[in-house]
N, C-alpha and C positions, 0 to 999 in steps of 0.2 A: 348417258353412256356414249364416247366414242365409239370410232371402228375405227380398228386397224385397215390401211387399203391391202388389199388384197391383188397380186397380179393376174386370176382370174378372171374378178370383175371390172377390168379396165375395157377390156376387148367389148363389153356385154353395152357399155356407155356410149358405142358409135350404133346408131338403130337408127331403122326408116321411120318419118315421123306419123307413117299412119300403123306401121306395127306400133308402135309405143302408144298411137291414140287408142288403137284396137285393146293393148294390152292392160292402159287405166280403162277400158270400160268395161273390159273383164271382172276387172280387182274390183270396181265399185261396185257393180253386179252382183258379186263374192260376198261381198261386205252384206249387202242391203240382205241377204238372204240369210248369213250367220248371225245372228246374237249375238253383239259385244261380251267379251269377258268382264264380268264386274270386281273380277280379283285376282290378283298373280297367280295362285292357286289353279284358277277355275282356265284362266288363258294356257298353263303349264299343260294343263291335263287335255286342251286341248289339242296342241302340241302332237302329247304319244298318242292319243288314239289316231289321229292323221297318217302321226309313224306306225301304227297297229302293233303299239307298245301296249301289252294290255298293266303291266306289273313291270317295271323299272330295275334293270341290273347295275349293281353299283361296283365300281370300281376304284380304292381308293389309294393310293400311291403318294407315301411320303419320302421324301430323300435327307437323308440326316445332313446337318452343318452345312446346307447350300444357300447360298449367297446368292438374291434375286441377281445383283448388277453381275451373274455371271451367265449368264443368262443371252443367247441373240435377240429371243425377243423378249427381252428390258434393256435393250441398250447395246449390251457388249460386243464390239467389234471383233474380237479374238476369238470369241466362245465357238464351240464345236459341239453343238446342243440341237441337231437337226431334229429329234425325236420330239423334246422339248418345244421347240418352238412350231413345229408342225402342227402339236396339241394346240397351243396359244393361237394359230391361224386359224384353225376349223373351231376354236371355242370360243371362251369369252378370258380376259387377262385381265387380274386386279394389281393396278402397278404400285396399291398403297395397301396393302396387307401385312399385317403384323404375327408377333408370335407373343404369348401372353407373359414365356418365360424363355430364358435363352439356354434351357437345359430338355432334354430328349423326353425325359419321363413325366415332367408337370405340360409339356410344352403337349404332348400323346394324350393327357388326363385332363389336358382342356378340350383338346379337339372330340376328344370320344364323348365325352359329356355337356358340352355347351356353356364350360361355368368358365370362372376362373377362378386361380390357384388359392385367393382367402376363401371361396365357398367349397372347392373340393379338396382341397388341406393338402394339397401335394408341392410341394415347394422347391424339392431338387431332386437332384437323381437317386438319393440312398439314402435310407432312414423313413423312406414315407412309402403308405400302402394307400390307393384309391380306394375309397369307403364301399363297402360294397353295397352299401343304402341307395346309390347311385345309379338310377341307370344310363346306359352308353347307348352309344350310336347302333351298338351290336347286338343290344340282346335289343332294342327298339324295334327292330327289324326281325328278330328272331322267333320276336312274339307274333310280326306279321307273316310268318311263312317263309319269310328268306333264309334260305341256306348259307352260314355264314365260316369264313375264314381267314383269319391273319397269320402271316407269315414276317416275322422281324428279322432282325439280321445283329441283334445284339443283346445281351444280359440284360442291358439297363430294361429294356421291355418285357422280361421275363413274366409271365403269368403270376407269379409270386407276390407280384406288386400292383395285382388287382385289374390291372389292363386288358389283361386276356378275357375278360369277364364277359357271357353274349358269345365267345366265338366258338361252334360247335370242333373246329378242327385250330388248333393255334400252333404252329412252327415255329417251338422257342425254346430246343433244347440246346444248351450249354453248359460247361461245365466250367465253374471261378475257377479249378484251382488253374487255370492254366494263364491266367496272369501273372504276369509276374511282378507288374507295379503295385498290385492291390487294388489295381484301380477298375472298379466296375464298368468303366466304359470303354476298355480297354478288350473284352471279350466281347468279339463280334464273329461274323461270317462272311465271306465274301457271296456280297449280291448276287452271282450267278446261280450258286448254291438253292441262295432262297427263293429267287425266277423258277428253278426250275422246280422247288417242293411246289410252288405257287400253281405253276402250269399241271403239274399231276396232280394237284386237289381238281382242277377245272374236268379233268378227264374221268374222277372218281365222283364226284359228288352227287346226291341225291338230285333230282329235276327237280325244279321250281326256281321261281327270282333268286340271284346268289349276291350276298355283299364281300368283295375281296377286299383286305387290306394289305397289302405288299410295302413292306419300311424295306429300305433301303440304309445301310450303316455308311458308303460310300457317300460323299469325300469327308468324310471324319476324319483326325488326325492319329495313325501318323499318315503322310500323304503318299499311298506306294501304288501307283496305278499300276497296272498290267501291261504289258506290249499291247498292241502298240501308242497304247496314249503316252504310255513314259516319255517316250522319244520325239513324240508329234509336240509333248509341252516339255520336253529338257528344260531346265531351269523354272519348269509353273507347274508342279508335280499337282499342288491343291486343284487346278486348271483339269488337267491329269483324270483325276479321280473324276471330275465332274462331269467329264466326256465319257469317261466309263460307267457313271449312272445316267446318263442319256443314253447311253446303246442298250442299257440293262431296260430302263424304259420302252426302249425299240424292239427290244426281246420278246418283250410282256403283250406287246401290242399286237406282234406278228402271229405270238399263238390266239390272243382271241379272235383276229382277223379270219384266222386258219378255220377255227370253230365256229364261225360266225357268229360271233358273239358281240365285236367293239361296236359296230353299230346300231347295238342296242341297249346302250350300256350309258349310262353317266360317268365321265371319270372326271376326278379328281385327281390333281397332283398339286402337292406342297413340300415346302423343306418344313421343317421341326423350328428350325432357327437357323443364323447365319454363323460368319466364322471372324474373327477379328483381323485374323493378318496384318497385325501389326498396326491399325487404325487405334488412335488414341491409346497407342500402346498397351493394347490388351494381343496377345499373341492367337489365343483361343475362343474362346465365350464361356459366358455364364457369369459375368464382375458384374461387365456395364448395360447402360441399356440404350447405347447406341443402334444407329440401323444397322451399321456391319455384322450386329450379331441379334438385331430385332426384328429390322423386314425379312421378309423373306417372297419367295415366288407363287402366287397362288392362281393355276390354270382350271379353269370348270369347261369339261367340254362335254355340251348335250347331245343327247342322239339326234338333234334337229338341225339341219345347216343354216336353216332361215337365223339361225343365231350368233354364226362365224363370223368371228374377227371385231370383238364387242371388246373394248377396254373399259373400266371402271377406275376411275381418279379417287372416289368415296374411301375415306379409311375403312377397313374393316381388319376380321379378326380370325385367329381357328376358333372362338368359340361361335363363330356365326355358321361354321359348317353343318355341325349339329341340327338343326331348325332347316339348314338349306337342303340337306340330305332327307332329311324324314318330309320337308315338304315336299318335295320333288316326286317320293314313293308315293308319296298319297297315306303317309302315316302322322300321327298325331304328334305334338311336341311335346314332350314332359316340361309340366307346368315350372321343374327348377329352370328351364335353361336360360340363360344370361344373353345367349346371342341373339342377332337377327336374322331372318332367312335374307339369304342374298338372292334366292329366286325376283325377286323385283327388279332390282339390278342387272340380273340376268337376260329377261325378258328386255332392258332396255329404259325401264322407267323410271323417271327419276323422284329422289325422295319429297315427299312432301313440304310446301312450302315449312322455314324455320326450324327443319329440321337437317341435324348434322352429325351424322354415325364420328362417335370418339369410341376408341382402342385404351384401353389401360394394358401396361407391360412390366412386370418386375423383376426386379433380380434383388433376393433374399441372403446372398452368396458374402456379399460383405460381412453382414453382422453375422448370419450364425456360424462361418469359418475366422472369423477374424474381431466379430466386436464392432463393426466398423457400420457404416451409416444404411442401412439399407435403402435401393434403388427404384424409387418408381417414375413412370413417363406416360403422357396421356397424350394421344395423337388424336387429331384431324384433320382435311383434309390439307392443310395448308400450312398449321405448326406441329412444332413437337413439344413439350415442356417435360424438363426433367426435375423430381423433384429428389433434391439432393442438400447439405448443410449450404452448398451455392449452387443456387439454382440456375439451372439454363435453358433457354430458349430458342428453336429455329426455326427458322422457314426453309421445309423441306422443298419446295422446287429449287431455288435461286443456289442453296446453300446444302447440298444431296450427304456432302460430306461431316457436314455438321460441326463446321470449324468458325462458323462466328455467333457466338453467344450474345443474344437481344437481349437478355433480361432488363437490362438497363435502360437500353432505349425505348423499350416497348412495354414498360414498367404495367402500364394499364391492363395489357394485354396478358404479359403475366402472371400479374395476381386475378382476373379473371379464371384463369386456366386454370392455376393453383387452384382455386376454390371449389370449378369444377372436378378436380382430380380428386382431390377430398371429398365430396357428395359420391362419387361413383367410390369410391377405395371405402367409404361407410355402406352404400349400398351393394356392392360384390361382397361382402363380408360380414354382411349382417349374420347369416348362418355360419358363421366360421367354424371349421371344423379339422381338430387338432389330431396328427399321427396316433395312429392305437396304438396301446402297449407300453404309454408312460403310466407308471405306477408310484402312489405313495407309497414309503417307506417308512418305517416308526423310527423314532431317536436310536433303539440299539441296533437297528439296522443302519443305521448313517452313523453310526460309531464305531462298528464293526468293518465296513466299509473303509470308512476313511482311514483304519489303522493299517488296513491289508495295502492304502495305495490308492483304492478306486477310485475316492472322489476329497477333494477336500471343501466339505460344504455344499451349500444347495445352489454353486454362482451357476450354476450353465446359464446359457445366453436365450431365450424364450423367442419366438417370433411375433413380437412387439413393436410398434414403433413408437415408444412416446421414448422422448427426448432423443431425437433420431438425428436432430441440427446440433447435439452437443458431441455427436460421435464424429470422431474421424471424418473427412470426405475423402470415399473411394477414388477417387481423383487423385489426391496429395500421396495415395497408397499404393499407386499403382505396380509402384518398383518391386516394390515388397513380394506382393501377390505373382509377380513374372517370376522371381526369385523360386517361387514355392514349384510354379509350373513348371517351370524347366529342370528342377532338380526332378520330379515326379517324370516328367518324360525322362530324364537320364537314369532311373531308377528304373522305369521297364526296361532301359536296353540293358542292364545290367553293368551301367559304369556310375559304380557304389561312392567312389572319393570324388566323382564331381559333384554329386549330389548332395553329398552330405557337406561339402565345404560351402553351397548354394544355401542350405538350411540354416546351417550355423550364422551364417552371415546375415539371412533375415530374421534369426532370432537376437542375435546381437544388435540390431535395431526394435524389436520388438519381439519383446518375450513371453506376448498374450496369444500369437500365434501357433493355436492349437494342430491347424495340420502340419507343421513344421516339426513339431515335437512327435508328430504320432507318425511321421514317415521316417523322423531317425529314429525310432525304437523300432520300425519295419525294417530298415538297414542293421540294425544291429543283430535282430532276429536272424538277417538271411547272413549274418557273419558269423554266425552263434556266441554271440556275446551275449547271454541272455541276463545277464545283473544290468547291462546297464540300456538294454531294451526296454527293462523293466522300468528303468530310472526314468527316460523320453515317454513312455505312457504314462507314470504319477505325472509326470508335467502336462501333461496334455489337460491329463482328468483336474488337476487340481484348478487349470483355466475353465474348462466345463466337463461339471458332471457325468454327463449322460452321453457322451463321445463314446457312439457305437466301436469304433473302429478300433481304438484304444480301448476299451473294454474289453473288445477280444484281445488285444495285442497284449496285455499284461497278463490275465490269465490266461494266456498260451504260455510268455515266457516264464512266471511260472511252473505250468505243468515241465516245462524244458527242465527249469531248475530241479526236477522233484518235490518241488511243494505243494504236493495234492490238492489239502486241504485249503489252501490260499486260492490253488486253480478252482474250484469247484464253487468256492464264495463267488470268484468275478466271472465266472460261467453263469451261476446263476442269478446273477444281477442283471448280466445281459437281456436273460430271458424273461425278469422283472419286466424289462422296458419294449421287449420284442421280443414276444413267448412265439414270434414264429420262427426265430435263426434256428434251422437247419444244424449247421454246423455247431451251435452251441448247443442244442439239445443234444445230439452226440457224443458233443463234449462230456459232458454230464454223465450221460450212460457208462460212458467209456471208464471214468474216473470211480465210480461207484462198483463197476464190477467188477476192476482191477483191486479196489479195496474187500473185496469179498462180499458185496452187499449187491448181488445179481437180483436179487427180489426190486430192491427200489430203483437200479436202472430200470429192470422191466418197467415200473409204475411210471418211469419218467417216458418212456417210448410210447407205453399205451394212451399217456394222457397228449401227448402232442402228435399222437395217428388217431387220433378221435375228429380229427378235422374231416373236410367233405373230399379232399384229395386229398389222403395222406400222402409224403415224401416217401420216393422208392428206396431213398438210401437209408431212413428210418425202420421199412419196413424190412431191409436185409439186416440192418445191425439187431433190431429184436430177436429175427431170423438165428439170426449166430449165439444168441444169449441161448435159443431155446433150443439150439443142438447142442448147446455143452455142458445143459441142464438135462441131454437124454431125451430131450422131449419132439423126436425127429419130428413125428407125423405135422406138428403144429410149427416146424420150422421151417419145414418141405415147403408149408400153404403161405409160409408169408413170403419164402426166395420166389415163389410163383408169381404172390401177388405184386411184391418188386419190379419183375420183371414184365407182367403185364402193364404197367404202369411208366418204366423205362425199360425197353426191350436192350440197351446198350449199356444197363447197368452191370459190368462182367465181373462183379465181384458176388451179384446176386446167382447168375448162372454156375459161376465155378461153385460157388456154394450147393447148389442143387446138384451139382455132380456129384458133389465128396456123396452126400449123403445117399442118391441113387448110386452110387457102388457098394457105399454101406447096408444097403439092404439089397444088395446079390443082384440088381438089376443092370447085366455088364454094359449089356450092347447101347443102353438108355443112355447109361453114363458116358459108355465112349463118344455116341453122340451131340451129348451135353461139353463132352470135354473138346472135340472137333468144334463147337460154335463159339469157344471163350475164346478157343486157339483165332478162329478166322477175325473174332472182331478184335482180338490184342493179340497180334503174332507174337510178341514177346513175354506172354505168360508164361515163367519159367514153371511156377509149382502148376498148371497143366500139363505143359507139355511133360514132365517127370509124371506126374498120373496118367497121362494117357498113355506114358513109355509102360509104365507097369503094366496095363493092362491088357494092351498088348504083347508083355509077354507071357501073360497067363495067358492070354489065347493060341501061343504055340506061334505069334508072327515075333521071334528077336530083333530081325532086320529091321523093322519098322521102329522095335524100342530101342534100339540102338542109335537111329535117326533122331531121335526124341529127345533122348537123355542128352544127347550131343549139342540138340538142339539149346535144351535145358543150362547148361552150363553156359555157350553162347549168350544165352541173355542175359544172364544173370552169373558174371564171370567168380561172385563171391557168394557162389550158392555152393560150401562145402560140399554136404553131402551129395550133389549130384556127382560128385568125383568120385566119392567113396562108391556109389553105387555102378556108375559105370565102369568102374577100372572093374569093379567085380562078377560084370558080366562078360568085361573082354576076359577075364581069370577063368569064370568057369567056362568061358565058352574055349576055352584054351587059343586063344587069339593075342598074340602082340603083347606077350608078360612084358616087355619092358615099357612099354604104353603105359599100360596098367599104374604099376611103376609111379610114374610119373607123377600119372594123374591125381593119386593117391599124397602125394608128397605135397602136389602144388595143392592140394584138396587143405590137406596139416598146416601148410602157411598160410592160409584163410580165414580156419578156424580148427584149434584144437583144445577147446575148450569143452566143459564137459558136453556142451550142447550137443557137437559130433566130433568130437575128437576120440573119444573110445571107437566108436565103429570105423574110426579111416585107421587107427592103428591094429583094430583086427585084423582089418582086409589088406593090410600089409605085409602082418604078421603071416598072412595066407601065403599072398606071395611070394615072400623072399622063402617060407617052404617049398613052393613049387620050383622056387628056384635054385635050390641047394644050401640054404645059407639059412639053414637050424638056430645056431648063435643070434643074427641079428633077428630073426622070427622072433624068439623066448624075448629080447628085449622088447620089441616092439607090443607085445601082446603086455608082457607085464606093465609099461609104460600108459595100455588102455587099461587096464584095472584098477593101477594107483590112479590116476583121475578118475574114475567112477568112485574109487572109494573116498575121496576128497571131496567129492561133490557130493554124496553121504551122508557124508559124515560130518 
């Protein structure tokens, strides 16, 4: 191990030469009196007891899509990374660090577990759940007494997907719908947000050793930093964001500092993976497995100074964290984990002779979205080899950008590499283990199927690689693949014809492009074109099967269409293959109790709240079956249990109001109906209930506020019109308001829903107002629709 110089220690190198004699016959002194450490371990623990560290507090801080070369200390003369690089001075800096996968969620489910992505089966960001057979970094620690908690800053990390697993406190509420691309990685938080849930767990938590995990979603794309880094990098927005996850870092540090805590603490910081920007013409990450989107920044700073300013040239990995964390606590390693403790490294010593830490890194993203070659690369210290249909080879010092391909010249050197990449890609993989929730299906299920649309045949694409040289090279593809990204960024901003002229275009060169097809059926959905939504998901499915995405997407459109029974087959096919979607389980309910068959919704909610945390929006839609089935008391206990579960679920709470007013409890209710109001100001059917009940209480003025309010949100809420025009009526206020109100109420809705009661309350007032004749019309006009909807 290098050291970085330090301008501290510059001053400390001018000394009298009998201080410096004095001071080696101290150390040897020192020495002759200590016992040698006979193991990194036994030197480590030496270490904290020195520091009077009896139990190790960990600190772990990942920043998503950060790019090492952005970085001042890896290089970058631009960077604005004071935070950053401050850690890398008082730590140790690994300038050859990798990520196992260029995606957030496999790249999280290496680092927590020590594997890689062929032993813990997680491969991209959706469609995969970490085994819970596994254990993590978290509950390793959880079993040793450490108080544990993670705070993420996006969906993709959701607890849902097995990561959370180990962390007694996990800060991962979001909510999809509020994408609008579809795109899972697209629902994030701003890192302040999650700084600060992170700093209030440090102030709540139980005493004893803590391990924080703090992700950071910053600089992920799209690139919108905040003032004032917008303007400090005008023109370098990615730049932007990066300085605004180093302040956010300098946030984090300030409060443990405050608490005295950082100097006692291990921190960790890493990015997840890096960002493409345009290198090798990938715009994003997750294709290729170059370094623009496979190194990344990896700083270890110990609570020991004797250890500052240590670089490390050694390839390593995130699955080396794993083993370097637990050995650092003084916890054991679970016998799975793949990595190595970098504690040795750390200390300063170097690997044994003929021994050379290699990185394996992949990207699965080719073939299972496209068919196309899948990517893998085996680093060390000095090359990189990719193995691809044309394979290539660098040497990462000389050549950082990775624009001259040795394979050729270095032919030796390559099919060595090769072969080691093969022994390791057999041995990470020997326990391979496959996504839950693929299920076999019998012939009349695949025939049934196939007729509705779902799937045509059993091609889906497997995560396989034999005949991987006869596929496509993601190289030759690359156009194609920007094609798809860019029309999906212009699909979140909601500019729909540039997107879909981008898709068309890469399906017109290739028609096996399954996300191309399942993102114009996402456009056609949000145009309401729903026949030929439907049309772009059989295309999808007919390229592969089991395309989660497009399996919702057809049976939604679909349910749009009115075809029930069509929707409820590819509802529950979904759930064949992933009995845990959420949303398709409610699908399902929704569909069944709409057809009359509320018995087997229920069966369908109670067999998927049978899990160890059932879903709170599960447990209010059961909720709603069992108040309209009469059966309050048991509907009351699940809107509870919802809410206990997600306290910002407000469809759980207004739910517990209706029915606390339906059992006479006012005051309960009004204050039930004041907390839906404070967390959705714009809850119109609260605020019209809470207007009611206030005016059973004898306050109008406040229901009057209400109702007013009521309408306000919700401008084609008929009957709020009807109801208010008829309090300014009887309150004898403003007849020709009323009026109005009532009229614009009728061109809303006068259908039987509420169109009889606005032409009652019309009928009232053109009597109060002298005008008998048009009253008799208006009342008879409410009766013939009541009788037509009758009859």
């Amino acid at each position: 191990m290098r050291r970085d110089a330090l301008p501290s220690r510059s001053a400390r190198r001018v000394a009298a030469g009998l201080l410096l004699a004095l001071l080696l016959a101290a150390a040897a002194f020192l020495l002759l009196r200590a016992p040698a450490a006979r193991t990194p371990g036994e030197a480590w623990s030496r270490l904290a007891r020195r520091a009077g560290i009896e139990r190790l507090d960990v600190v772990l801080v990942t920043i998503d899509t950060l790019r090492a070369d952005r970085l001042g200390s890896y290089g970058s003369a631009s960077a604005t990374t004071p935070n950053l690089d401050a850690l890398a001075a008082e730590g140790v800096r690994f300038a050859n660090a990798a990520t196992t996968v260029p995606f957030t969620l496999p790249a999280h489910s290496s680092l927590m577990t020590g594997t890689y992505p062929p032993y813990h089966g997680v491969r991209e960001n959706v469609g995969y759940e970490l085994d819970a057979r596994l254990p993590t970094l978290a509950s390793s620690l959880a079993a040793g007494g450490w108080v544990t908690g993670g705070f993420v800053s996006t969906f993709v990390l959701d607890s849902r997907w097995g990561i959370g697993r180990g962390f007694a406190t996990y800060f991962d509420d979001f909510d999809p719908a509020v994408s609008a691309s579809g795109n899972l990685a697209s629902v994030q938080r701003d890192g302040a947000e999650t700084v600060a849930a992170a700093v209030d767990w440090l102030d709540r938590r139980p005493p004893g050793p803590f391990f924080l995990w703090l992700h950071l979603f910053e600089p992920h794309d799209p690139y919108e930093p905040p003032e004032p880094y917008r303007s400090r990098h005008a023109g370098r927005p990615y730049d932007g964001e990066v300085a605004y996850a180093d302040a956010l870092v300098g946030r984090l540090r300030e409060a443990l500092e405050a608490r005295g805590l950082f100097d006692r603490a291990l921190v960790v910081v890493t990015g997840d993976h890096g960002e493409g920007l345009g290198q090798h013409g990938e715009g994003f990450h997750g294709f290729f497995v170059y370094d623009s989107t496979v190194r990344v920044p990896l700083i270890v700073r110990p609570p020991f100074r004797q250890l500052a300013g240590g670089v490390v040239d050694a390839a390593v990995s995130h699955v080396d964290l794993l083993p370097t964390i637990l050995e650092a606590a003084g916890r054991p390693v679970p016998e799975h984990a793949q990595g190595r403790s970098l504690v040795p490294l750390l200390l300063g010593r170097e690997e044994p002779p003929g021994v050379e830490r290699q990185v394996y890194s992949e990207s699965m993203y080719p073939l299972v979205h496209y068919g196309w070659a899948p990517l893998r690369s085996l680093r060390t210290r000095d090359y990189k080899l990719i193995a691809a249909p044309l394979p290539e080879l660098y040497e990462l010092a000389s050549d950082p950008g990775e624009q001259v391909n040795l394979v050729q010249r270095r032919r030796r050197l390559a099919t060595e590499l090769a072969g080691e990449l093969e022994a390791m890609a057999g041995r990470i993989g020997a326990a391979d283990r496959e996504p839950a929730g693929r299920a076999e299906l019998d012939e009349e299920t695949l025939s049934q199927l196939a007729a509705l649309g779902y799937l045509a045949g059993r091609g889906g694409v497997a995560i396989d690689e034999e005949h991987a040289r006869e596929r496509a090279d993601p190289k030759d593809r690359i156009e194609l693949h920007q094609l798809v990204m860019a029309a999906q960024s212009e699909l979140g901003k909601g500019e729909l014809d540039a997107a879909r002229g981008r898709l068309e275009e890469a399906l017109d060169r290739d028609a096996t492009m399954v996300d191309a097809h399942q993102m114009l059926g996402t456009i056609a959905m949000r145009e309401e074109r729903f026949p030929e939504a439907a049309a772009s998901f059989q295309a999808a499915l007919a390229v592969k099967d089991d395309h989660l995405a497009s399996l919702f997407g057809l049976a939604s459109a679909y349910r749009r269409m009115g075809r029930a029974e069509e929707a409820l087959v590819g509802f529950r096919r979904l759930l064949a293959l992933d009995p845990d979607d959420v949303k398709a389980v409610a699908a399902v309910a929704d569909l069944l109790a709409a057809d009359g068959r509320a018995a087997e919704a229920v069966a369908v909610l109670e067999t998927a709240l049978a899990r160890e945390d059932p879903p709170a929006l599960l447990l209010n839609q059961l909720g709603e079956l069992e108040a309209v089935a009469g059966e309050g008391e048991a509907a009351a206990e699940h809107f509870r249990q919802a809410l206990a579960a997600k306290p910002e679920l407000v469809a759980a709470r207004f739910n517990l109001a209706v029915l606390t007013e339906e059992a006479g409890r006012l005051d309960e209710a009004i204050a039930l109906y004041e907390e839906t109001i404070e967390r959705a100001p714009g809850h119109f059917e609260a605020q019209f209930n809470l207007g009611r009940l206030y005016g059973r209480r004898g306050e109008p003025r406040r229901q009057l506020e209400l109702w007013e309010a009521a309408i306000a949100s919700n401008p084609d809420f008929a009957r709020g019109y009807f109801y208010l025009a008829k309090l300014l009526m009887d309150r004898g206020e403003d007849l020709a308001r009323a009026e109005a109100l009532v009229r614009e109420g009728l061109a809303k809705d006068a259908s039987h829903r509420a169109g009889p009661l606005g032409y009652y309350v019309l009928a009232d007032i053109l009597n109060r107002t002298g005008r008998g004749r048009e009253a008799a019309q208006a009342a008879a006009t409410g009766r013939r629709i009541e009788r037509e909807a009758s009859g």
